[in-house]
C-alpha positions in Angstrom: -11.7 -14.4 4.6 -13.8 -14.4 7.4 -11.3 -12.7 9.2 -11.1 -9.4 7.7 -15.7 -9.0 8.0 -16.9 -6.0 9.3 -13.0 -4.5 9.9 -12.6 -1.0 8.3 -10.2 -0.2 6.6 -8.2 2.5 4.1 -6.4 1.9 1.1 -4.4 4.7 -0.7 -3.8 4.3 -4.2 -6.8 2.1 -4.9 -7.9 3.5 -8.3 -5.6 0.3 -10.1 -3.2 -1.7 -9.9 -2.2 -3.2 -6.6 -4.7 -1.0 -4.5 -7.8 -1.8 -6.1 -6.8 -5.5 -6.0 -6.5 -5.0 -2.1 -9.8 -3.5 -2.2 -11.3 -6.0 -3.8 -10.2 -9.0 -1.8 -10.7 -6.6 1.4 -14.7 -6.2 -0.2 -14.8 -9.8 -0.8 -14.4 -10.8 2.4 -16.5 -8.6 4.0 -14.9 -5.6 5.2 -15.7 -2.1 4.8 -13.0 -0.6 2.6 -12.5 3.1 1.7 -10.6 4.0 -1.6 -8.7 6.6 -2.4 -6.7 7.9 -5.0 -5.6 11.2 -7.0 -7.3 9.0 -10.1 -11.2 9.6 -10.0 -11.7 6.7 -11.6 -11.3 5.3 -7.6 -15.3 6.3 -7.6 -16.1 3.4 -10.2 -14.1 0.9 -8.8 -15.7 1.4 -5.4 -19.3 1.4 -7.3 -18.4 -2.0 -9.0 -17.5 -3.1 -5.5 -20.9 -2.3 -4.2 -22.2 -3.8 -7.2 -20.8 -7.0 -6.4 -22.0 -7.1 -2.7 -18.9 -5.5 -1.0 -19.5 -2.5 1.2 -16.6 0.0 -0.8 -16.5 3.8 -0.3 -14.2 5.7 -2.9 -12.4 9.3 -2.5 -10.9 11.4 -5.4 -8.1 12.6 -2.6 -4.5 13.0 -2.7 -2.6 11.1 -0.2 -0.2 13.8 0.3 -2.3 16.3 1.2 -3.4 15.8 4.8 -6.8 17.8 4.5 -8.1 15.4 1.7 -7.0 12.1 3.6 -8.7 13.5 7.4 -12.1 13.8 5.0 -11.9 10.5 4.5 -10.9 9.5 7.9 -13.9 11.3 9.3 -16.1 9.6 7.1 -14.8 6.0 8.0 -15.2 7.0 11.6 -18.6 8.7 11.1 -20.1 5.5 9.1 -18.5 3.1 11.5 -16.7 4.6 14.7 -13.2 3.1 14.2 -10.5 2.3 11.8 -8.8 -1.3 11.7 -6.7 -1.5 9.2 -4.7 1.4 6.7 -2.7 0.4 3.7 -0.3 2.6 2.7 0.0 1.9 -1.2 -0.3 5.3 -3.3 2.7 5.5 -5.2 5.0 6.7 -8.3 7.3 5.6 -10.1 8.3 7.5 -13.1 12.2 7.1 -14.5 14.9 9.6 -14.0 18.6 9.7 -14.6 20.1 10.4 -11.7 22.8 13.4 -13.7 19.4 14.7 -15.1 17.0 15.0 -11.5 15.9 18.1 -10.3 15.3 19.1 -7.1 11.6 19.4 -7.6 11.6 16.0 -9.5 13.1 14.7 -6.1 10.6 16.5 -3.7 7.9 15.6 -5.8 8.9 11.8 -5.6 9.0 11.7 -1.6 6.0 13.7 -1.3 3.7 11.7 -2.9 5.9 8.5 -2.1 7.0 8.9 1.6 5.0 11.8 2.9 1.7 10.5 1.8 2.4 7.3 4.6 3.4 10.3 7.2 0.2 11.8 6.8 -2.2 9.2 6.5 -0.6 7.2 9.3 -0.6 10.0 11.6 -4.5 10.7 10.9 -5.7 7.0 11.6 -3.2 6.2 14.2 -4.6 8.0 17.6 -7.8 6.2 16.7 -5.9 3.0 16.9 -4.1 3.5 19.7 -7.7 4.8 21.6 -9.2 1.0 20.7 -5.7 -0.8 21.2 -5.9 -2.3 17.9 -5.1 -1.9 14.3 -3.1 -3.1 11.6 -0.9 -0.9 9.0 0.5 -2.5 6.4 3.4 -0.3 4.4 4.2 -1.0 0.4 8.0 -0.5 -0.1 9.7 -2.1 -3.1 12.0 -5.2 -3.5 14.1 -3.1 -5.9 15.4 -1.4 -2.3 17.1 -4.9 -2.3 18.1 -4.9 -5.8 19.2 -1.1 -6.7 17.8 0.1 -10.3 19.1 2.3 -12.6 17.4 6.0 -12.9 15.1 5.3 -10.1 17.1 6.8 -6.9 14.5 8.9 -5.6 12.0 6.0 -5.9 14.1 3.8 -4.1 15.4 6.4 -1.5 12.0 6.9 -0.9 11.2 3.7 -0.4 13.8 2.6 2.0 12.7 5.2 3.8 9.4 3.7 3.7 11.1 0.4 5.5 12.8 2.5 8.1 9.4 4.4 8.8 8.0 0.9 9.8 10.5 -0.5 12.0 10.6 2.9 14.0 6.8 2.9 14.3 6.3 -0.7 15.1 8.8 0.1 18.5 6.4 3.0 19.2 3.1 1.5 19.0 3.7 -2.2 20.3 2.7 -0.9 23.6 -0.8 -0.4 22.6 -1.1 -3.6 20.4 -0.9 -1.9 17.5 1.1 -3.4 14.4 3.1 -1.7 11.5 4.7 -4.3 9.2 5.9 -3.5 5.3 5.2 -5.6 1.7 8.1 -5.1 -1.1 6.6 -6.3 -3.9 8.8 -7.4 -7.3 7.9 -6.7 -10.4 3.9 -6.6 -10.5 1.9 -7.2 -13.8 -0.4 -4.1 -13.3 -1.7 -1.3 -16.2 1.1 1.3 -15.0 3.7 -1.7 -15.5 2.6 -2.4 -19.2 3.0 1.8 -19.6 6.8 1.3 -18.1 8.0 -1.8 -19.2 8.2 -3.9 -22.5 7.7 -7.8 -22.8 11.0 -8.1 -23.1 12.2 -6.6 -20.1 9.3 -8.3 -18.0 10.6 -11.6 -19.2 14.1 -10.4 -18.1 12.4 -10.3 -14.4 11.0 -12.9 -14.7 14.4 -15.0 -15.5 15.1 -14.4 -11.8 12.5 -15.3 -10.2 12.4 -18.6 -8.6 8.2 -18.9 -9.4 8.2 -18.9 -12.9 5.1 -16.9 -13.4 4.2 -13.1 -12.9 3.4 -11.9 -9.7 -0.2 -10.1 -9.4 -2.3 -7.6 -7.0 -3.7 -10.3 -6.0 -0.5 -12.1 -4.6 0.3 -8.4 -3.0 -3.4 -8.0 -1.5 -3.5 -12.3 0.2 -0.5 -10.7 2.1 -1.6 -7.8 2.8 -4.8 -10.1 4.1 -2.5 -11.9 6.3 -0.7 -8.8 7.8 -4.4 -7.1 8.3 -5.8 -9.9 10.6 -5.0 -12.2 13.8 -3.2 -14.6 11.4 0.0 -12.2 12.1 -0.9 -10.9 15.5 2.7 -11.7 16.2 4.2 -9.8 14.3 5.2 -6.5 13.7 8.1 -4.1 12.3 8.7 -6.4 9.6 9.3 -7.0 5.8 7.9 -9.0 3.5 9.2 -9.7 0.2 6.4 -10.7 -2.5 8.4 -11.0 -5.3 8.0 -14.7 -6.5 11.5 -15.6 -5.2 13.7 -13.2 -6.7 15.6 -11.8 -3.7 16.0 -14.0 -0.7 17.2 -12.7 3.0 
């Protein structure tokens, strides 16, 4: 934990779920985290961060708009003059039959999924490259692996995501900065429990090799690991967090 003190870092999508577990475990250990989410409840998780002796900073912004996401950039940088680490987690995933998309359903889904990344990573990127340092960490989905029913544009967009990395990792090797990805299986989070029954999460969990559901805190130990020296050799990669479901 030691590792990630004093680093500053970003994390989209923070209000719940996997994000605010990041944050939390990013708090614990002594970083300086900045929250962010369309959700305002983001505020109140960052205050019960500061209440709990983290140093947390929370944004009602929208990741795909680039306007809201520089504020937030030029606060980190005004509070502490650099950026360390950005994890790219805001996210959707409603169902859709693919006969019954729209257009605007399938814009909608890579803005906030696939754009959001664009923008955010192009805001906090020249600062990493001016320090030659810094850590992004991408969240994809395992079900790029698996394929899913009424969920194309989510997965289109997040194999995209995936591509996005590797692409960016061969840029910015040259000035030591890293860009690896996380799919994650299925996570027991709140939006989960609004998506899927008991049933169905039992389904999952029939094929995964840990017999157990995976959490935000599983996701946010890797992203740990991907954020600090412990994976200073690596870069452009994928990890699957998914309790030993897929294997590649």
């Amino acid at each position: 934990m030691e590792l990630i003190k004093d680093k500053v870092a970003i994390v989209t999508g923070a209000a719940a779920g996997i994000g605010a577990g990041v944050a939390k475990l990013f708090a614990q250990g002594g970083a300086h985290v900045f929250l962010t989410d369309l959700d305002g409840h983001v505020k109140k998780v960052a205050a019960t961060l500061k209440e709990e002796g983290g140093s947390a900073f929370g944004f009602e912004a929208n990741a795909r708009h680039r306007d809201a996401m520089a504020a937030v950039v030029e606060d980190a940088l005004k509070r502490f003059g650099r950026i360390d680490v950005l994890i790219n987690n805001a996210g959707v995933y409603p169902r859709q039959p693919f006969l019954e998309m729209t257009e605007e359903q399938w814009d909608s889904m890579h803005d906030i999924n696939l754009k959001s990344v664009f923008h955010c990573t192009k805001l906090v990127m020249p600062h990493m490259v001016k320090q030659r340092a810094g850590a992004v960490v991408n969240i994809s989905s395992v079900t790029f692996f698996t394929g899913l029913e009424n969920l194309t544009h989510y997965i289109a967009s997040k194999g995209a995501i995936i591509g996005f990395t590797r692409a960016l990792a061969r840029e910015m090797g040259e000035h030591n900065v890293r860009v690896n990805c996380i799919t994650p299986g299925a996570i027991e989070t709140e939006g989960e429990r609004k998506l899927m029954s008991k049933e169905k999460a039992d389904e999952v969990l029939a094929h995964q090799s840990l017999k157990r559901r995976i959490t935000p805190l599983d996701l946010a130990r890797v992203c740990l690991f991907l954020s600090t020296e412990l994976s200073d050799a690596m870069t452009g990669q994928t990890l699957n967090v998914d309790g030993g479901w897929i294997m590649y």
